[in-house]
RONU-966859 format. One record per residue: y negated, z, x of N, C-alpha, C, CB in turn. Coordinates in steps of 0.001 Angstrom, whole numbers, padded with zeros to 6 digits, always signed. Atoms other than C-alpha are relative to their C-alpha. Glycine has a CB too. Layout:
# residues N
YZXYZXYZXYZX...
***
This chain:
# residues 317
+001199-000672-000513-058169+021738+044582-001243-000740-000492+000020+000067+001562+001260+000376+000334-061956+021093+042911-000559+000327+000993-000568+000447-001090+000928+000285-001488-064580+020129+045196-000564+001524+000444-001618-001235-000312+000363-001697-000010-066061+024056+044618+001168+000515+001169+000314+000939-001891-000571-000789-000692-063051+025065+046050+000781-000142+001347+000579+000391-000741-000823+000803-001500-062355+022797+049066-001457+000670+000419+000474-002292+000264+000779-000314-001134-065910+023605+050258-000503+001414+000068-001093-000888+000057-000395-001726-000157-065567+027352+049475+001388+000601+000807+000232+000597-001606-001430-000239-001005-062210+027242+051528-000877+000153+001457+001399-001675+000033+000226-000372-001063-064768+027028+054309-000188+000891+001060-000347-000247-000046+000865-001082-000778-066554+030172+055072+001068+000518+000354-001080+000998-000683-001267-000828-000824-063820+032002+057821-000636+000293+001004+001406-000735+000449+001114-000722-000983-065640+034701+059584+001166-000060+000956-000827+001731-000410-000719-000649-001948-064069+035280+063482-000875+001135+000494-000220-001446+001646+001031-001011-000745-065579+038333+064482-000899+000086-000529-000448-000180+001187+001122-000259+000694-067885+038918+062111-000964+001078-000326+000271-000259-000776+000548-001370+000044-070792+041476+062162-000031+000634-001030-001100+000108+000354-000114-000855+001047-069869+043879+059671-000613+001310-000319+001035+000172-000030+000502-001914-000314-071899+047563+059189-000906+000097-001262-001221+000500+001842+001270-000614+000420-073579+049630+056996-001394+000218+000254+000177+000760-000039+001106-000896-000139-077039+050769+057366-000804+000491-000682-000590-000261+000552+000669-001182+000760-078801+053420+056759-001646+000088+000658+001002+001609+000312+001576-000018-000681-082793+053499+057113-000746+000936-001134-000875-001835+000148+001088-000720+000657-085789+056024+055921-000786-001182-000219-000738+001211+000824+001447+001120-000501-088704+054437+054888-001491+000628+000930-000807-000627-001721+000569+001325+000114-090876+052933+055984+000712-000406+000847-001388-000299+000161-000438+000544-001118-088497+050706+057857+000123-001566-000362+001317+000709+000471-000062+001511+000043-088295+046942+058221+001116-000341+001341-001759-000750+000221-000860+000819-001445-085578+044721+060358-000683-001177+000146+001778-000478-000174+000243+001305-000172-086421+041615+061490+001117-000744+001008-001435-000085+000508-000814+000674-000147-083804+039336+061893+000010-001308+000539+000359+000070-000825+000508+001136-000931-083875+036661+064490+001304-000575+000892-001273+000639+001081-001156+000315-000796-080180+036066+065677+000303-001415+000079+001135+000673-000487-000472+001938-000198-079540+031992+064684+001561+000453-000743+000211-000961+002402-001138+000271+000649-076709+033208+062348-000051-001278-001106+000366+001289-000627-000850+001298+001511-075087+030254+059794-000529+000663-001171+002239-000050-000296-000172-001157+001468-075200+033105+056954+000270+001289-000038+001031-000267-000866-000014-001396-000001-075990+036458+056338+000094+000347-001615-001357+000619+000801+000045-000622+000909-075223+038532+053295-000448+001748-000336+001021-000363-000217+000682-001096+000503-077359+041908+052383+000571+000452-001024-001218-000197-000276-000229-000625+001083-076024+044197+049602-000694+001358-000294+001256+000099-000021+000750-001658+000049-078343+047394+048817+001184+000574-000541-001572+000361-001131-001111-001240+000751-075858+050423+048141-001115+000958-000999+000931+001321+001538+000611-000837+000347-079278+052318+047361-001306-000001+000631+000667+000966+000099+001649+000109-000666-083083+052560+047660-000897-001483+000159+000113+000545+001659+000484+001708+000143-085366+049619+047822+000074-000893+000981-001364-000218-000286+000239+001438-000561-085063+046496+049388-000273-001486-000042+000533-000109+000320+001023+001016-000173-087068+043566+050258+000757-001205+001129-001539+000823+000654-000454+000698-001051-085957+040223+051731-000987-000907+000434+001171-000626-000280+000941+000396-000016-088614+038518+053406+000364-001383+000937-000936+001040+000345-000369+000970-000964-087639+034777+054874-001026-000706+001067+000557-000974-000760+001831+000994-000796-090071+032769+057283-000329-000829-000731-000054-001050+001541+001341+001043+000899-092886+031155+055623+000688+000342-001484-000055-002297+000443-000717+000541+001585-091312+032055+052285-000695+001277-000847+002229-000002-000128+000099-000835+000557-091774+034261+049734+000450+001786+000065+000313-000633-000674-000879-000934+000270-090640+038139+049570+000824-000131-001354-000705+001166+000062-001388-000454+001557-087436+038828+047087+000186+001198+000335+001864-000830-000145-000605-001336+000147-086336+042012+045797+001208+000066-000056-000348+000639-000969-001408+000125+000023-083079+042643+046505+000344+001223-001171+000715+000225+001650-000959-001270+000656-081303+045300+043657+000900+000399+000112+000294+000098-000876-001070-000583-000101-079382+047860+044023+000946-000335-000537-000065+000904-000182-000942+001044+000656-076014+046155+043099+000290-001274+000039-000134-000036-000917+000701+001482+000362-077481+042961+043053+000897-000338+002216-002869+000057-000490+000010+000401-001671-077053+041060+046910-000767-001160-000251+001597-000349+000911+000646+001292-000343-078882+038238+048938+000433-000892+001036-001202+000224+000297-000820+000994-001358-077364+035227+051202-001410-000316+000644+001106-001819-000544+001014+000826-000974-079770+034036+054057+000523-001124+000841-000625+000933+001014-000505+001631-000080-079076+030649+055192-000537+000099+001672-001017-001497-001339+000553+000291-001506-079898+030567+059172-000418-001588+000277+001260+000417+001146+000036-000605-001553-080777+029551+061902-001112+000832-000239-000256-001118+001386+000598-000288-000328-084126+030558+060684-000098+001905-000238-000691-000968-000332-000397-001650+000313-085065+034315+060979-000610+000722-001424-000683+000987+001343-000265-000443+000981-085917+036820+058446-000384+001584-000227+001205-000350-000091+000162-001249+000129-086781+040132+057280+000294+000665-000870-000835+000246+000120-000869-001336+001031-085106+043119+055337-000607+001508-000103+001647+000360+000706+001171-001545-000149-087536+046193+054307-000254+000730-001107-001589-000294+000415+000596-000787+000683-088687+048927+052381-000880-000141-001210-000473+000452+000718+001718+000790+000842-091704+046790+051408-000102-000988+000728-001740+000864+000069+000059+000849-001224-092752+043819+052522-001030-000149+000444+000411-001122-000049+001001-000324-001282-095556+044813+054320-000234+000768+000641-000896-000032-000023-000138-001050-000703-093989+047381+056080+000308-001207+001517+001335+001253-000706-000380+000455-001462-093927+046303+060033+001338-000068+000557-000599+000796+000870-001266-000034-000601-090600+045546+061655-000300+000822+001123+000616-001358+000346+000055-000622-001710-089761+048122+064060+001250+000034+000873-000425+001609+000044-001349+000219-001058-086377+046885+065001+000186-001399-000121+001544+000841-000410-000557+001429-000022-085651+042994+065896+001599+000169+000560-001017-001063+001096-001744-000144-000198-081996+042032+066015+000402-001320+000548+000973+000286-001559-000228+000918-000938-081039+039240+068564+000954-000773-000063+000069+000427+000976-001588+000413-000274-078044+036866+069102+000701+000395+000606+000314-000898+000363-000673-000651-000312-075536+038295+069577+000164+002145-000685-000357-000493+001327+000140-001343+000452-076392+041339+067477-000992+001403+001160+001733+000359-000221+001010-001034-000859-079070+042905+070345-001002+000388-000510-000532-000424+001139+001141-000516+000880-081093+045218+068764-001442+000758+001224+000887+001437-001232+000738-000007-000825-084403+045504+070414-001433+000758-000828-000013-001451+000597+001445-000507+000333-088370+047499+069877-000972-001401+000146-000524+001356+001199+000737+001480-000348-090859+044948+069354-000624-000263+001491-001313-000184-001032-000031+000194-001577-091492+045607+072933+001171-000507+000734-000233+001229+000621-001128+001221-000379-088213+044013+073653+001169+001539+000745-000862-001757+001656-000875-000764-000748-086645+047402+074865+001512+000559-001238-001116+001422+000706-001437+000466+000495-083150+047761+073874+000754+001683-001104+001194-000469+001931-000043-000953+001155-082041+050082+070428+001728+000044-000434-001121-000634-001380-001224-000312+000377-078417+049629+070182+000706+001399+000354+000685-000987+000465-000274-001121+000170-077413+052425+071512-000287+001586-000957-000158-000041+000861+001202-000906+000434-080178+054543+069758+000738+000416-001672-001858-001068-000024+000224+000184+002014-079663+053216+066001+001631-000260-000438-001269-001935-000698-001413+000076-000028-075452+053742+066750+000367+001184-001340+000643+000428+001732+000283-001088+000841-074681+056496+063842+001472+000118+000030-000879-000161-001447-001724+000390+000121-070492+055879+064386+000622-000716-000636+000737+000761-000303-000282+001960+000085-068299+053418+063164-000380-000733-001194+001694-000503+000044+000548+000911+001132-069817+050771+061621-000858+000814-000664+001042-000604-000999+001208-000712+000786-072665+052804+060546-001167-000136+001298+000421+001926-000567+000226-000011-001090-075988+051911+062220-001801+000536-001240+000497-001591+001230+001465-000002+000349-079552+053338+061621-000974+001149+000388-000072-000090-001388+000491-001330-000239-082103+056409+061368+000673+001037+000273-000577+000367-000830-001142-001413+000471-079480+058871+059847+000611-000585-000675-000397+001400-000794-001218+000245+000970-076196+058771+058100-000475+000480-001475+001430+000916+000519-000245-000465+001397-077449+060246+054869-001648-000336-000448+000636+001851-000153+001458+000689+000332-081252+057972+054889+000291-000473-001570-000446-001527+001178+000186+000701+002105-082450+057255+051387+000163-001217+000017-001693+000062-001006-000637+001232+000143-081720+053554+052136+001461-000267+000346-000699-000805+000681-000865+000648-000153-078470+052135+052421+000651-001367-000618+000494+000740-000022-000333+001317+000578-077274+048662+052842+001401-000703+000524-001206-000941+000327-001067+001262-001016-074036+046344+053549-000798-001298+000765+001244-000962-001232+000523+000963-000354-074713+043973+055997+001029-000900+000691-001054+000363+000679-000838+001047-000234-072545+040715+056698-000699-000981+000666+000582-000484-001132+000473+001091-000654-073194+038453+059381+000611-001122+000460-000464+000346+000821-000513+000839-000935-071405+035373+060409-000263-000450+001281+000053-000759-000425-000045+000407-000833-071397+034374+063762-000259-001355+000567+000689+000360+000071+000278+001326-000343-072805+031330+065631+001326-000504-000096-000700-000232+001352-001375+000393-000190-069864+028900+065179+000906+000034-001304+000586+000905+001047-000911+000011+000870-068444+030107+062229+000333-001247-001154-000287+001111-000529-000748+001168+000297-066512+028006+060197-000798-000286-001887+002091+000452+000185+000984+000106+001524-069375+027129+057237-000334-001218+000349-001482+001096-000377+000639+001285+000251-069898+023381+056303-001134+000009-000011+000260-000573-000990+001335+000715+000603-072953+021692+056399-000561-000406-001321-000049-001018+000453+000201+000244+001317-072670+020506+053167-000496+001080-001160+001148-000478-000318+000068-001610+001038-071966+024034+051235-001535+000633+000392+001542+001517+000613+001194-000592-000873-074972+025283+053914-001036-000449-000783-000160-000492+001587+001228+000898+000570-077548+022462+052726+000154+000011-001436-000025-001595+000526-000041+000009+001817-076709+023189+049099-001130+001642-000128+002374+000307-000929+000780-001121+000345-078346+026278+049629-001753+000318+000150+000667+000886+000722+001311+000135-000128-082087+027352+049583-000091+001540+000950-000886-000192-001624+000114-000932-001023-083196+029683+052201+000404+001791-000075-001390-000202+000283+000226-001313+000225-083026+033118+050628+001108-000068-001434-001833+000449-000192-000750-000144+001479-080343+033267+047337-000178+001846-000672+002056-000469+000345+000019-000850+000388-080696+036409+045484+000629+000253-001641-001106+000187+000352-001046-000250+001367-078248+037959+042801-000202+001407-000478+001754-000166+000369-000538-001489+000490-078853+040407+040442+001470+000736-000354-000585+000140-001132-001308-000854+000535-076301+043308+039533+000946-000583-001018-000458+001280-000668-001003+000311+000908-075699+041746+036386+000560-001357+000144-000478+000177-001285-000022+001975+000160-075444+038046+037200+001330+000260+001330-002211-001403+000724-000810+000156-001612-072679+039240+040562+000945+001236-000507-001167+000371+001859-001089-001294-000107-069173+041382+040068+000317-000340+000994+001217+000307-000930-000327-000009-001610-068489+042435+043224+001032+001284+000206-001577+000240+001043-000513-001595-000140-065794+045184+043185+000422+000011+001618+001565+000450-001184-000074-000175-001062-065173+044293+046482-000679+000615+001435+000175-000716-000077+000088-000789-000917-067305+046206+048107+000115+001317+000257-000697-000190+000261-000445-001394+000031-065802+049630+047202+001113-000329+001172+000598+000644-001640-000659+000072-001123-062977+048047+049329-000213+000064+001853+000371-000927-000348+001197+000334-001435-065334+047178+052076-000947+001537+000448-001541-001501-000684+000511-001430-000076-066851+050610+052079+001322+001212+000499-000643+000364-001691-001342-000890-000352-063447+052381+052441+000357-001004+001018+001304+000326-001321-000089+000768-001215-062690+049863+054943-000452+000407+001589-000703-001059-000351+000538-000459-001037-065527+050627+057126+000465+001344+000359-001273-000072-000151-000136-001579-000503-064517+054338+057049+001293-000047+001071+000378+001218-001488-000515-000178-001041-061696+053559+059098-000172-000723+001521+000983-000070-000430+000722+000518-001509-061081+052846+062738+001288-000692+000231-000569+001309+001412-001429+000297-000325-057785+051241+062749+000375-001091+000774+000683-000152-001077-000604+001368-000496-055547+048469+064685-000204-001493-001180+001825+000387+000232+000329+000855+000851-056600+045035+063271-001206-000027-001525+001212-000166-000254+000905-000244+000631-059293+045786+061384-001079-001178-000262-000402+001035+000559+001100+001262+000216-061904+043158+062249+000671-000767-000644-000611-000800+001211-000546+000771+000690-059281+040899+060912-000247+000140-001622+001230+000102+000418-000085-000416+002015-059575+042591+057227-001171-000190+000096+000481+001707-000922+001398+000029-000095-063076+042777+057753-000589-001430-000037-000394+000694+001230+000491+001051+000309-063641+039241+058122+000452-000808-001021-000043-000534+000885-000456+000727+001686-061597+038014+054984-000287+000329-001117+001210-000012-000387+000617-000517+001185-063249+040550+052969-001380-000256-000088+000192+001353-000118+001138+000571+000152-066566+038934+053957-000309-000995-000474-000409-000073+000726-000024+001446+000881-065166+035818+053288-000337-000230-000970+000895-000511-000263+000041+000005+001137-064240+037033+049892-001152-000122-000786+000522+000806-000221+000917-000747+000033-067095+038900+049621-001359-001645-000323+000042+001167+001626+001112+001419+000033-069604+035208+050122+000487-000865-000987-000096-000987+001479-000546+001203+001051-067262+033303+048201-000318+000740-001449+001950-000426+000199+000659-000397+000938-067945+035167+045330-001542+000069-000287+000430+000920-000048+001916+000151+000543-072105+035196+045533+000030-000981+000133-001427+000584+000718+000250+001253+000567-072046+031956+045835+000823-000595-001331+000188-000855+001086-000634+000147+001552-069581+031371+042715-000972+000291-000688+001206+000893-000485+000758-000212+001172-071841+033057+040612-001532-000395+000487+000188+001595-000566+001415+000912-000144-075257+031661+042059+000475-001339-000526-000668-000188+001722+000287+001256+000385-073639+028285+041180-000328-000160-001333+000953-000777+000290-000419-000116+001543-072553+029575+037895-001124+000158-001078+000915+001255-000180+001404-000487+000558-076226+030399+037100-000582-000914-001174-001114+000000+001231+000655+000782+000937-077765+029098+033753-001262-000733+000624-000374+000879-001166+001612+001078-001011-080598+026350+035082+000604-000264+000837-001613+000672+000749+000425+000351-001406-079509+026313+038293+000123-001632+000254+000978+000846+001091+000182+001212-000324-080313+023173+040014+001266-000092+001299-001687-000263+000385-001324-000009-000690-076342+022516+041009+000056-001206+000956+001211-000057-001056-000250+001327-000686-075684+019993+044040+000833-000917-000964+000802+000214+001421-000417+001279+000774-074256+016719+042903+001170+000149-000306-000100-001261+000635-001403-000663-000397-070402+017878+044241+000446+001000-001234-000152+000949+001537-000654-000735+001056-070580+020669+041842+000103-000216-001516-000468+001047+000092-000121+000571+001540-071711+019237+038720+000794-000802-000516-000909-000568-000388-000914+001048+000225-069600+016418+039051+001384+000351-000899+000366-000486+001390-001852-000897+000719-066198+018732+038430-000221-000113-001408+000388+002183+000347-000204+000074+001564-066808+018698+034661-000581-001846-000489-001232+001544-000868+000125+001420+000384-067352+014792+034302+001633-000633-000321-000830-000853+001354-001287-000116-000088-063872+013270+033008+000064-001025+001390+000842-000419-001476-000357+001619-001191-064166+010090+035658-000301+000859+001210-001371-001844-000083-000161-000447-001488-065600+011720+038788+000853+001369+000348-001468+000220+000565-000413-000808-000393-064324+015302+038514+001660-000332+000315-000438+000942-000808-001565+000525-000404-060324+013938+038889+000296-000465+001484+000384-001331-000907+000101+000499-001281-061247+011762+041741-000722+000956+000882-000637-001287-000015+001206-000687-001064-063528+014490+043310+001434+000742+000546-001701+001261-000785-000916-001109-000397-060216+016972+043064+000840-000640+000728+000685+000781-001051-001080+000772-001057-057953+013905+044861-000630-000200+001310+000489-001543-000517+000653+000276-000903-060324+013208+047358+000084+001408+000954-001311-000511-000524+000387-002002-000609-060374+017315+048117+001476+000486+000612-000478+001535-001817-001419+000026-000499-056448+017729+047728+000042-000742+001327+000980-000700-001048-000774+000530-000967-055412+014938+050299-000975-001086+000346+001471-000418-000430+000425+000245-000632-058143+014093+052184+000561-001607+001425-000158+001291+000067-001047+000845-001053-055595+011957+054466+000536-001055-000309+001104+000607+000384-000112+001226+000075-054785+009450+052795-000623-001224-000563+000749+000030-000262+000769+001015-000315-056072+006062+052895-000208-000961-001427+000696-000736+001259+000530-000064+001163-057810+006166+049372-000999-001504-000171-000787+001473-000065+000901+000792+000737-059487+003201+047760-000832-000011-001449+000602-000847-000013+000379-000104+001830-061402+002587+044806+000845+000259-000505-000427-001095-000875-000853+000609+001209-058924+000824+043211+000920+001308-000671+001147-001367+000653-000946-001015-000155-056607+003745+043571+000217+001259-000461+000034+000170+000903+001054-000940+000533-059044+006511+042606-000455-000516-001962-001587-000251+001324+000408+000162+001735-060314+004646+039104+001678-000061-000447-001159-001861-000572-000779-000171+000346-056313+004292+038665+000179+001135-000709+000505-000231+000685-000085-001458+000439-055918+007890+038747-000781+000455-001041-000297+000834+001000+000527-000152+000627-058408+008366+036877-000182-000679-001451-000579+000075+000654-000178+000738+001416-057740+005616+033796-001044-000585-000036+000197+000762-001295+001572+000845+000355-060668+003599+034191+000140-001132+001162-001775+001167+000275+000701+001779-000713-061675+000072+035755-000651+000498+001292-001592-001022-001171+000618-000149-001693-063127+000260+039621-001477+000258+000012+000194-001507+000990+001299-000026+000221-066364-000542+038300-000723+001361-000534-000181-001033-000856+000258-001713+000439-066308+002698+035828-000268+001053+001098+001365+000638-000734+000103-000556-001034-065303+004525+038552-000996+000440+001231+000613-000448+000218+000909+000012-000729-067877+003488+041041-001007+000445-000275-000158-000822+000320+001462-000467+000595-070579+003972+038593+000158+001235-000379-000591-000780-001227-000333-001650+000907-069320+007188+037082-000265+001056+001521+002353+000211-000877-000054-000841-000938-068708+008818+040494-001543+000156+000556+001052-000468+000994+001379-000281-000901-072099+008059+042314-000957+000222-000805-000514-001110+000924+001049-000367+000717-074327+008629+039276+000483+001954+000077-000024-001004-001747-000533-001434+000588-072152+012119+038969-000507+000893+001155+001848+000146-000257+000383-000504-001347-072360+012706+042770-000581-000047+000992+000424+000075+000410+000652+000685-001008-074866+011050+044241+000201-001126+000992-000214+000714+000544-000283+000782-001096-073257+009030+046499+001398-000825-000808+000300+001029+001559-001224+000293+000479-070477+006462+046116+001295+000910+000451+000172-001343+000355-000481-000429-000689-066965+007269+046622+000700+000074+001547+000252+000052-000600-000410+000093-001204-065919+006129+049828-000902+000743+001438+000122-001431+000036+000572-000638-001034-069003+007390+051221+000318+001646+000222-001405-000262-000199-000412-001369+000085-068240+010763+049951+001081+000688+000777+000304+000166-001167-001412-000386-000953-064788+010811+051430-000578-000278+001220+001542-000955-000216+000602-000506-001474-066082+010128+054662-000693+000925+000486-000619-000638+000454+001000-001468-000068-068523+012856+054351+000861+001670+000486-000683+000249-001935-000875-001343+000118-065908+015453+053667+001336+000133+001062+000613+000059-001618-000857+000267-000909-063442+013964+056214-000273+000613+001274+000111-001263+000092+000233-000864-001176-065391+014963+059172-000754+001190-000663-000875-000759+001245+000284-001369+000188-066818+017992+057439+001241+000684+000168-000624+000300-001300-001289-000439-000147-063285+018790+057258+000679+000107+001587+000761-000943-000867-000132+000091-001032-062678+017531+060751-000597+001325+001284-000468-001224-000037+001282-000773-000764-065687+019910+062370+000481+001735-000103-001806-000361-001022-000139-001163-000008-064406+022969+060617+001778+000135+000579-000491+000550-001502-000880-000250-000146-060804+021994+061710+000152+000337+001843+000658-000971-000764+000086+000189-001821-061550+021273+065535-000671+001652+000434-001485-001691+000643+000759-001847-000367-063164+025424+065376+001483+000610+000723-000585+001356-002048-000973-000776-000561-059268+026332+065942+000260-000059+001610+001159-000357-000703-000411-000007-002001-058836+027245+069482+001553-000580+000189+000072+002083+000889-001440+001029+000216-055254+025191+069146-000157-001447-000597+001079+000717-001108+000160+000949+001193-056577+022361+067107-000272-001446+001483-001771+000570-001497+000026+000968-000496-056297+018857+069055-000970-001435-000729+001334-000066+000150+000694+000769+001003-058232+015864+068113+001153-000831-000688-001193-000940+000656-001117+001048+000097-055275+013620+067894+000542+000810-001519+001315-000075+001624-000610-000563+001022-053896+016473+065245-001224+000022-001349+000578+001515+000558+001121+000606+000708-057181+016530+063471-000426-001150-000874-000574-000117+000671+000237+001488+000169-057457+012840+063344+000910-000268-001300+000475-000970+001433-001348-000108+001247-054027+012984+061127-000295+000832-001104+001460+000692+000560+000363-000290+001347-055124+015757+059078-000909-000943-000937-000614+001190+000095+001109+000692+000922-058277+013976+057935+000098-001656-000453-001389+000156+000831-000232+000943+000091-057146+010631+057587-000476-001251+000848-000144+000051-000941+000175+000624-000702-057837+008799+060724+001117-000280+000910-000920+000346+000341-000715+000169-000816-055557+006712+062453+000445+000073+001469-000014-000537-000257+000245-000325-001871-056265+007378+066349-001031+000698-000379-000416-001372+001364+000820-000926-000533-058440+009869+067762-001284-000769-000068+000431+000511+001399+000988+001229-000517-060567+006966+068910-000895+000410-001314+000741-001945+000128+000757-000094+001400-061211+006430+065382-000933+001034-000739+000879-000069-000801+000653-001241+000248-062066+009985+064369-001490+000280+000940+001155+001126+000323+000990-000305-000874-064525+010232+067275-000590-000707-000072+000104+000213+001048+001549+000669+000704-066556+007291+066658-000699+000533-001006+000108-001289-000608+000610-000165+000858-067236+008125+063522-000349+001444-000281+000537-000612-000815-000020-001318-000556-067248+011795+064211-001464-000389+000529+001336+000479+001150+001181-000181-000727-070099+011018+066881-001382-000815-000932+000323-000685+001623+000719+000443+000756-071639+008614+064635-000989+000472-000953+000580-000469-000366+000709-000752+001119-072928+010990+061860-000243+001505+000890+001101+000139-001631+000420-001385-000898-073333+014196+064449-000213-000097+001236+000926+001030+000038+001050+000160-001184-074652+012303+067309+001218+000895+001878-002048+001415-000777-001207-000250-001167-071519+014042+069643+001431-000038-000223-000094+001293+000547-001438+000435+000140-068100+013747+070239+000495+001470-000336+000755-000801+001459-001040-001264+000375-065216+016308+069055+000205+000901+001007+001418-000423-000362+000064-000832-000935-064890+017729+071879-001388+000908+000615+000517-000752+000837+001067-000936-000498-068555+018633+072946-000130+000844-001678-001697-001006+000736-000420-000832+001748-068198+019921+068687+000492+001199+001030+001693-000928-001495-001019-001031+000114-065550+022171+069657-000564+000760+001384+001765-000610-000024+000435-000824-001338-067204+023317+073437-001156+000380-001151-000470-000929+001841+000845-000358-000171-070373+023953+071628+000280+001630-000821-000965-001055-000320-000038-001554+000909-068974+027044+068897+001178+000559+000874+000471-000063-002044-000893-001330-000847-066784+028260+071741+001565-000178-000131-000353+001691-000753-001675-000159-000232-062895+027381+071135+000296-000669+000974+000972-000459-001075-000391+000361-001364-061044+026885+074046+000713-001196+000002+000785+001008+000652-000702+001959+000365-060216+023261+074827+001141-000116+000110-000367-001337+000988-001377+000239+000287-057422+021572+073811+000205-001594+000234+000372+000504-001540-000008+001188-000518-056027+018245+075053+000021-000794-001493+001267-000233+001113-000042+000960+001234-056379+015340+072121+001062-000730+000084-001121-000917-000169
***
């Protein structure tokens, strides 16, 4: 596993807000829920993504845009058309008078807006407070990403479109792995972007010294990795190693592995079954103890208030 694809293993929607919509213009949303990550796809008609304090982007038809939460956000016609629907945590859709539109802007399943057959239509993907998206992958991103048509193959959302049309048993389940898919791919090709200004993690993978050690460190997280052990693998001296890796990735390696240990830890403790004690073992900590110092150390709380705060139901350590 390359580092790309240990911290693209993350995104795992639970219940994830999934729907079409359909809007006339002049319409604007304004988006204010405290999601992790949202993904926009125009099917048709213009759209505008407008972040706080930021710039407007044009979204293209074809094309999509990731929004990076907590902060909020706007999706419009134009972008100096007025929001006349805010959208809440928890998906509460409200008048800027605060009176309540879900029912209103319902159009049947998974379809929500003016009318079913409005000159706009868009996919809209929301993750959920909680969901299972690193910090790391998160902070690699810049508030607003935007992908044209040609720079993003996405056949997946013909699936996702026939999807929504039904109403079936287990559904949200498909629905949230095809969002998965669905993110893991715009971000693939945003990394893949000529220029782009790639985090340290990703550039590294094509170095011969750090990318080897980046992919052991990713594989087997668990065990109790040293330099020495790492420049082995890799055919080079400790020193090489050291210098090769943290010029490649910013950081040395030991710090790195700790980094990714409890990133790993944070998204493992989300399972409503997941123990710390079991945790502790995946990631390479010998006692719980252990895991939770250093756990609280770099996130200021323990595993357990972690795991009370995105909602899985406790589990003894």
């Amino acid at each position: 596993m390359d580092a790309l694809a240990g911290l693209l293993d993350g995104p795992r929607a639970r219940g994830a807000f999934l729907c079409r919509v359909a809007m006339d213009p002049p319409w604007a949303v304004r988006v204010q829920d405290r999601a992790p990550l949202s993904l926009v796809a125009p099917r048709r008609g213009e759209t505008w993504v407008v972040p706080e304090g930021g710039e407007p982007c044009r979204v293209p038809v074809g094309g999509a845009a990731l929004m990076r939460g907590p902060a909020p956000y706007t999706f419009a016609d134009d972008p100096g058309t007025a929001p006349q629907v805010f959208i809440e945590p928890g998906e509460h859709c409200t008048t800027p008078q605060g009176e309540p539109l879900s029912q209103v802007l319902g159009l049947g399943v998974r379809l929500w807006g003016s009318r079913a057959d409005a000159h706009a239509r868009l996919l809209v993907g929301t993750y959920r407070m909680g969901a299972q998206i690193g910090h790391r992958l998160l902070s690699a991103l810049p508030a607003v990403v935007v992908l044209d048509a040609g720079a993003w193959s996405a056949p997946l959302l013909g699936d996702i479109d026939a999807e929504l049309d039904r109403d079936e048993p287990g559904q949200d389940v498909v629905l949230d792995r095809l969002l998965d898919l669905l993110v893991i791919s715009a971000l693939r090709s945003w990394f893949a972007e000529p220029g782009r200004a790639v985090p340290g993690w990703y550039r590294a993978q094509g170095d011969a010294v750090a990318g080897p050690a980046l992919r052991l460190l990713h594989e087997s997280p668990e065990r109790p990795w040293t330099v020495a052990e790492l420049a082995a693998a890799a055919g080079v001296s400790r020193a090489t190693l050291a210098r090769r890796f943290t010029e490649a990735v910013g950081e040395p390696p030991m710090a790195y592995l700790t980094g990714w240990r409890l990133e790993l830890a944070a998204q493992l403790l989300r399972e409503p079954e997941a123990t710390v004690t079991a945790v502790a073992r995946r990631v390479g900590y010998a006692t719980p103890f252990a895991l939770s110092a250093a756990f609280k150390r770099v996130h200021g709380i323990s595993p357990a208030q972690h795991r009370g705060r995105v909602g899985a139901a406790p589990a003894g350590s």
